[in-house]
OpenMM code with the backbone's topology and positions (N, CA, C; nanometers):
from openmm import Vec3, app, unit

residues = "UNK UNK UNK UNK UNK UNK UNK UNK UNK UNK UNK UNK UNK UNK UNK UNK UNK UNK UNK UNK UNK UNK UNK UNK UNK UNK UNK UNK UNK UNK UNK UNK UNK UNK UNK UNK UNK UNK UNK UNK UNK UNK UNK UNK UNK UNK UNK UNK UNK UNK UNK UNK UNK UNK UNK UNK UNK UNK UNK UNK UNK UNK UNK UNK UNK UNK UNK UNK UNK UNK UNK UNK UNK UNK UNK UNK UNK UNK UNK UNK UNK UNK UNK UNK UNK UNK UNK UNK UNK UNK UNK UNK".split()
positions = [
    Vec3(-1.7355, 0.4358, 8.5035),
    Vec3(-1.7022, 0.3035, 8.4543),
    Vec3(-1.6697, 0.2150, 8.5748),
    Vec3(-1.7186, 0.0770, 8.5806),
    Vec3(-1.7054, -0.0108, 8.6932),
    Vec3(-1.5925, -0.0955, 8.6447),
    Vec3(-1.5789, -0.1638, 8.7609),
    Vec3(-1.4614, -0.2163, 8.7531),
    Vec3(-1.4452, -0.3458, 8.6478),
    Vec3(-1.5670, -0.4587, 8.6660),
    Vec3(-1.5626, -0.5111, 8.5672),
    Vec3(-1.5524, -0.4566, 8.3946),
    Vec3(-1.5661, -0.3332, 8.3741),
    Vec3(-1.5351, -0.2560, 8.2635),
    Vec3(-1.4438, -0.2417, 8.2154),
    Vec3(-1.3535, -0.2034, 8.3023),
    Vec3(-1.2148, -0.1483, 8.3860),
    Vec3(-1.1169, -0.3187, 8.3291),
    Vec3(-1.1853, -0.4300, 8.3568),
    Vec3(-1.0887, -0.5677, 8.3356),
    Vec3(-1.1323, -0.5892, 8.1893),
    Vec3(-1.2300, -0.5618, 8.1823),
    Vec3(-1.2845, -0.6043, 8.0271),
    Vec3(-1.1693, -0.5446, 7.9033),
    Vec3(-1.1830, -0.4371, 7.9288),
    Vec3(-1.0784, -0.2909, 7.8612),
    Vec3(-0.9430, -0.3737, 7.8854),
    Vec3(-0.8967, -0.4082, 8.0050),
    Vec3(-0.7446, -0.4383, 8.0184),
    Vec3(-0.7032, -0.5581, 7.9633),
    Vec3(-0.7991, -0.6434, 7.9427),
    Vec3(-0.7867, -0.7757, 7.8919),
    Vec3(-0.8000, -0.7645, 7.7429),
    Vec3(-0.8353, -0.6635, 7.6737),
    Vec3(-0.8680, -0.6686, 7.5536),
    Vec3(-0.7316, -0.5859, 7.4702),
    Vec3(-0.6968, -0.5145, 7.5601),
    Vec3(-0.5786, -0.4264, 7.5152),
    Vec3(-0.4363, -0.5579, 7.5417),
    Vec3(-0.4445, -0.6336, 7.6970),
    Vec3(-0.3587, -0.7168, 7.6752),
    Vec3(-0.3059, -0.8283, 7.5661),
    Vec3(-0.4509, -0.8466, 7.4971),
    Vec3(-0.4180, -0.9181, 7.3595),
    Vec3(-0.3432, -0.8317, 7.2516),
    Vec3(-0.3860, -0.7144, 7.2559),
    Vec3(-0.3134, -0.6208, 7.1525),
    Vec3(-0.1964, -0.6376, 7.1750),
    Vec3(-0.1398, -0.6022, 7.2840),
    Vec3(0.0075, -0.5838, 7.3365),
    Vec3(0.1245, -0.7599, 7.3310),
    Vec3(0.0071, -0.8429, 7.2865),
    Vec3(0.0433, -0.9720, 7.3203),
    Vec3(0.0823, -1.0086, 7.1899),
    Vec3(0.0271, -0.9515, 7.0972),
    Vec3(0.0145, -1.0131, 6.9692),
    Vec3(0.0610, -0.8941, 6.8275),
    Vec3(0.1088, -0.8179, 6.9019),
    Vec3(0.1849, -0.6628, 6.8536),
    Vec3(0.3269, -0.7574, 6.8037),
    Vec3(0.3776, -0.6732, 6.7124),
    Vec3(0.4719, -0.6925, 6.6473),
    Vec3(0.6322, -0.6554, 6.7444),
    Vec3(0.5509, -0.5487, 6.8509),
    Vec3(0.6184, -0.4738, 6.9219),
    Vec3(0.5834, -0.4487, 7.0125),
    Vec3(0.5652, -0.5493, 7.1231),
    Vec3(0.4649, -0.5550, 7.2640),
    Vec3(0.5116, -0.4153, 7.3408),
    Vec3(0.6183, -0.3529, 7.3297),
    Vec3(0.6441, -0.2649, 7.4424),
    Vec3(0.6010, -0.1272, 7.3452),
    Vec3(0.5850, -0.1350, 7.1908),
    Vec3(0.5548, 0.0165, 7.1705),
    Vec3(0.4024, -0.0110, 7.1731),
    Vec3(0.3392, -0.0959, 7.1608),
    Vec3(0.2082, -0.1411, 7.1510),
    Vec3(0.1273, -0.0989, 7.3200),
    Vec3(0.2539, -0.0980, 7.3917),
    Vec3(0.1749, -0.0835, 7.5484),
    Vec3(0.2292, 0.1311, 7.5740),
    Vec3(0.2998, 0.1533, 7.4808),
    Vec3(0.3162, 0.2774, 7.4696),
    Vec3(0.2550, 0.3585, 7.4037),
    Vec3(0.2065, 0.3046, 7.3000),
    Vec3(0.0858, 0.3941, 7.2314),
    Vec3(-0.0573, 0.3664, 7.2789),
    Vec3(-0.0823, 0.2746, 7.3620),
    Vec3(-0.2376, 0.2820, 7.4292),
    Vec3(-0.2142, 0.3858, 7.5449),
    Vec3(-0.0487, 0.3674, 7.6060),
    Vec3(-0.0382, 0.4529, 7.7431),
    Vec3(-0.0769, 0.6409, 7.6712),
    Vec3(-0.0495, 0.6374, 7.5732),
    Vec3(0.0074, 0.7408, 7.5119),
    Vec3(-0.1711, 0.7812, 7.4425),
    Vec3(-0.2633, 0.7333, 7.3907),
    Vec3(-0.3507, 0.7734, 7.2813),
    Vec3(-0.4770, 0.7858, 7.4212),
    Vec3(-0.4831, 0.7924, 7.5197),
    Vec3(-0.5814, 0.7928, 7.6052),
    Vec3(-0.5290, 0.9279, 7.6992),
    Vec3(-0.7018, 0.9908, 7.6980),
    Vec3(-0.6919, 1.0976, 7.8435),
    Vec3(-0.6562, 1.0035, 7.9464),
    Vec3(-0.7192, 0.9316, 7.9823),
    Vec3(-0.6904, 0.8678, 8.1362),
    Vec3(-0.7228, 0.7300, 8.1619),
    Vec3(-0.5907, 0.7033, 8.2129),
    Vec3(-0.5664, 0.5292, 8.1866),
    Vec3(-0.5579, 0.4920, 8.3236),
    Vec3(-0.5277, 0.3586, 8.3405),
    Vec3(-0.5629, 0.2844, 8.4592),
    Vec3(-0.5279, 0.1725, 8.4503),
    Vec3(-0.4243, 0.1245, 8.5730),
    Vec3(-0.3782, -0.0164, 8.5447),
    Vec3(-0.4194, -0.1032, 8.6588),
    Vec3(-0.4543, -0.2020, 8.6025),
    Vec3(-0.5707, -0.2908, 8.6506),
    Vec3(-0.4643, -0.4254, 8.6934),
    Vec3(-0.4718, -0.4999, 8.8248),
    Vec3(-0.4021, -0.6056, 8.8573),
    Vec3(-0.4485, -0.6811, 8.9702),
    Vec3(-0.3976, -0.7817, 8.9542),
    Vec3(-0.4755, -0.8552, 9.0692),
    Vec3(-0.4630, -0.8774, 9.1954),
    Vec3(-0.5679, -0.8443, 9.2938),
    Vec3(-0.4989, -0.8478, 9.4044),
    Vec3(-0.6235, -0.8572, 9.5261),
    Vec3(-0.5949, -0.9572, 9.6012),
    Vec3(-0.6483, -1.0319, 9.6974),
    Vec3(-0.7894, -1.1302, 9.6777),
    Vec3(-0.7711, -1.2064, 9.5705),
    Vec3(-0.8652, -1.2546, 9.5290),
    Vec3(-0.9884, -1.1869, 9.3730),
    Vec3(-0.9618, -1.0996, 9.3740),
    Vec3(-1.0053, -1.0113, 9.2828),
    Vec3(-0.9420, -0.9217, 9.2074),
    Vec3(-0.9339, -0.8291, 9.1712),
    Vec3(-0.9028, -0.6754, 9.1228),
    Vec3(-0.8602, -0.5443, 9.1960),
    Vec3(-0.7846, -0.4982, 9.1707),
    Vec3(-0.7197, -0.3789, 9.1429),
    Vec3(-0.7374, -0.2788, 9.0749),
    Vec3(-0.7332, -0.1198, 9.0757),
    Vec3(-0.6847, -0.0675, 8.9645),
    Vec3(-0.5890, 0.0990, 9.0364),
    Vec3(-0.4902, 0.1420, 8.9755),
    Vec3(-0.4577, 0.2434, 8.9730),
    Vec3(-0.4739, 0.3346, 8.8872),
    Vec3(-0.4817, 0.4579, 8.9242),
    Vec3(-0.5217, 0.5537, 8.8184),
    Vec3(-0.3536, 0.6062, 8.7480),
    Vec3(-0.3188, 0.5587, 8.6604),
    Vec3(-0.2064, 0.6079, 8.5976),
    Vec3(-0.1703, 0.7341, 8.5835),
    Vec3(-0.3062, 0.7880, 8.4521),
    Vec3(-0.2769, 0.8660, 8.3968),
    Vec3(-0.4049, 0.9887, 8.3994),
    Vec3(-0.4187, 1.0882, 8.3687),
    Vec3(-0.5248, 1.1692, 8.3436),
    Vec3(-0.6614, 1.1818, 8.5186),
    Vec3(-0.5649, 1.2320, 8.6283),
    Vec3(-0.5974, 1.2863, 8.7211),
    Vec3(-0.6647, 1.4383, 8.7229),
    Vec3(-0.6047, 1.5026, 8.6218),
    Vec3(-0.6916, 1.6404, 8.6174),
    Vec3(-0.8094, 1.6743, 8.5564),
    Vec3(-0.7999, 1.5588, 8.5260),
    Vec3(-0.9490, 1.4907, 8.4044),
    Vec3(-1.0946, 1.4164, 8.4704),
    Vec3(-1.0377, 1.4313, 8.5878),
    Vec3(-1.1765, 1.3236, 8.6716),
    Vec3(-1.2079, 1.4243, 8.8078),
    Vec3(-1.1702, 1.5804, 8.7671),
    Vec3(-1.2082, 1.6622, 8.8368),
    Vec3(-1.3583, 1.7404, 8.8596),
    Vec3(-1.4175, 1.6160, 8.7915),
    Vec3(-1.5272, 1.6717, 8.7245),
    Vec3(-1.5685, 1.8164, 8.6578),
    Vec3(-1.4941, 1.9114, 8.6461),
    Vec3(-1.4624, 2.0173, 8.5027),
    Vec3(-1.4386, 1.9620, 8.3722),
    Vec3(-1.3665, 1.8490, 8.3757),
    Vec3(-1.3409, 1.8435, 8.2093),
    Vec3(-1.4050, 1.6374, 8.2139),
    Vec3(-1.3966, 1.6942, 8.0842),
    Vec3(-1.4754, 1.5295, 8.0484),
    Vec3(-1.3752, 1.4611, 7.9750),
    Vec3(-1.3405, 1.3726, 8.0081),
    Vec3(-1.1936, 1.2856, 7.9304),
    Vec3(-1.2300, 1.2523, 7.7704),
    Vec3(-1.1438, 1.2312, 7.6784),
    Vec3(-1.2020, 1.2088, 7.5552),
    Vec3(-1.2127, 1.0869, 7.5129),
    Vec3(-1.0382, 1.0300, 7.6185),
    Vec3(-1.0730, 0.8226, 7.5832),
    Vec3(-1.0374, 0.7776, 7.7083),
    Vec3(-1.0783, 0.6950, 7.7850),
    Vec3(-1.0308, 0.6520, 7.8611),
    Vec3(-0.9888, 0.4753, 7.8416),
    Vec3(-0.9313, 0.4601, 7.9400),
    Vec3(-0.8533, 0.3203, 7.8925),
    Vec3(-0.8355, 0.2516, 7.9697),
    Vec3(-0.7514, 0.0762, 7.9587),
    Vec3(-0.7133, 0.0548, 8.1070),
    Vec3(-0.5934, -0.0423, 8.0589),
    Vec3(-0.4694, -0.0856, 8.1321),
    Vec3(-0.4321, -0.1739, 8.0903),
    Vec3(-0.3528, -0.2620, 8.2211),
    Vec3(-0.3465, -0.4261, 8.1286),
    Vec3(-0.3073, -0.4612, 8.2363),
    Vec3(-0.1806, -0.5075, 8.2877),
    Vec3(-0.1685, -0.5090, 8.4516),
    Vec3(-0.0732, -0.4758, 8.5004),
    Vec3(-0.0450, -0.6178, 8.5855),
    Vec3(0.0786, -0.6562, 8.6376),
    Vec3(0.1235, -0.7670, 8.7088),
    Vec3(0.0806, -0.7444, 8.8777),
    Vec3(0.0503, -0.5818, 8.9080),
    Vec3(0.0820, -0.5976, 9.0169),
    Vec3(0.1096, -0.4499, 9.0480),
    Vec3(0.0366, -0.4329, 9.1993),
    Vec3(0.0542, -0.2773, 9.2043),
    Vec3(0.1639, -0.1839, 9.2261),
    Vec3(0.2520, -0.2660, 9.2271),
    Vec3(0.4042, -0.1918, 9.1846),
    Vec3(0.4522, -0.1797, 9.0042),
    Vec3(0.4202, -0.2386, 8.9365),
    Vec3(0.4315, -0.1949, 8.7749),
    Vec3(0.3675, -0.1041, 8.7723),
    Vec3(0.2184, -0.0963, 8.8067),
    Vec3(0.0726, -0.0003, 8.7670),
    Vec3(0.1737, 0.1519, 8.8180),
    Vec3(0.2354, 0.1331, 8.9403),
    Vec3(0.2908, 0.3108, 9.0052),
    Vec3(0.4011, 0.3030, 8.9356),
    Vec3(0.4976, 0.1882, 8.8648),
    Vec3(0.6245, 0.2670, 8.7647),
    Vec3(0.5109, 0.3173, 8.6397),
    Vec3(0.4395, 0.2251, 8.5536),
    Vec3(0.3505, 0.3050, 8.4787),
    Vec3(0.3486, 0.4730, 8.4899),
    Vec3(0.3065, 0.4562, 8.6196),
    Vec3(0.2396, 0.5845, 8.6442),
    Vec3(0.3449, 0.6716, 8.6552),
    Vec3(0.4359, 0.6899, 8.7026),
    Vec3(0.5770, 0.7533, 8.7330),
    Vec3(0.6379, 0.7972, 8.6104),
    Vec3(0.6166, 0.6868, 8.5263),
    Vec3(0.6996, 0.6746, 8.3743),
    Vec3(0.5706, 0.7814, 8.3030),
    Vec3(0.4669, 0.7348, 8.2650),
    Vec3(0.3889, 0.7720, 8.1789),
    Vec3(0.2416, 0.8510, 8.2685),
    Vec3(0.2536, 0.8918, 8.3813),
    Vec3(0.1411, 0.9762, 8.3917),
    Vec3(0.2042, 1.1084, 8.3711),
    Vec3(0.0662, 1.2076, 8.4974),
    Vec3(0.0838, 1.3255, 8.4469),
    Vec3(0.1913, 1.3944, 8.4911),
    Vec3(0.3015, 1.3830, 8.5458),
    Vec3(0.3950, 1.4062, 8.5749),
    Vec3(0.5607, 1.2856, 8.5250),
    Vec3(0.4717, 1.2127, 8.4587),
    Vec3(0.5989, 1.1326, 8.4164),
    Vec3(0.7175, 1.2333, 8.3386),
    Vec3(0.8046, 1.0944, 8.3384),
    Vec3(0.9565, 1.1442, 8.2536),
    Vec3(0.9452, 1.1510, 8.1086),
    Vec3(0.8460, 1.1247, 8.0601),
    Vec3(0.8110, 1.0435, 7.9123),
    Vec3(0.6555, 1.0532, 7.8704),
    Vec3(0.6193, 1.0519, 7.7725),
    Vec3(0.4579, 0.9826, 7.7125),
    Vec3(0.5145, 0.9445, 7.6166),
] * unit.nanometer
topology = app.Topology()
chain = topology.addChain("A")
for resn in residues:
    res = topology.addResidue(resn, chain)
    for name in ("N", "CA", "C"):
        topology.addAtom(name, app.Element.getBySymbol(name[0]), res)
């Protein structure tokens, strides 16, 4: 998946999360319903992305089942994301 893919996905989920009843469980159950997510932000004129979630999944052995992306302010949210909710987070 390219990157313009990658913004397409994050921009489309950002409306979800925008227009959720419950923007923060709304950004917890996309973090949560995907093999391997990715937070996408802007940076130096263009795009960004970090890989959040589902690193053991792009080992090419296993094939992810959803992948996702969402978006992020900035590549310091995308690594609490990741801290919080990857594969070693405190939480999913």
């Amino acid at each position: 998946m390219d990157d313009a893919e990658l913004q397409k996905i994050a921009a489309d989920n950002e409306n979800l999360i925008l227009n959720a009843e419950n923007p923060g469980e709304a950004l917890r159950a996309i973090l949560r319903s995907a093999d391997v997510v990715y937070g996408v932000y802007p940076a130096q004129g263009g795009c960004a992305k970090l890989l959040i979630k589902g690193q053991g999944l792009l080992d090419g052995k296993h094939v992810p089942r959803k992948l996702t992306a969402v978006p992020c302010r900035s590549a310091e949210e995308a690594r609490t994301l990741q801290a919080t909710f990857g594969d070693g987070g405190a939480r999913r």
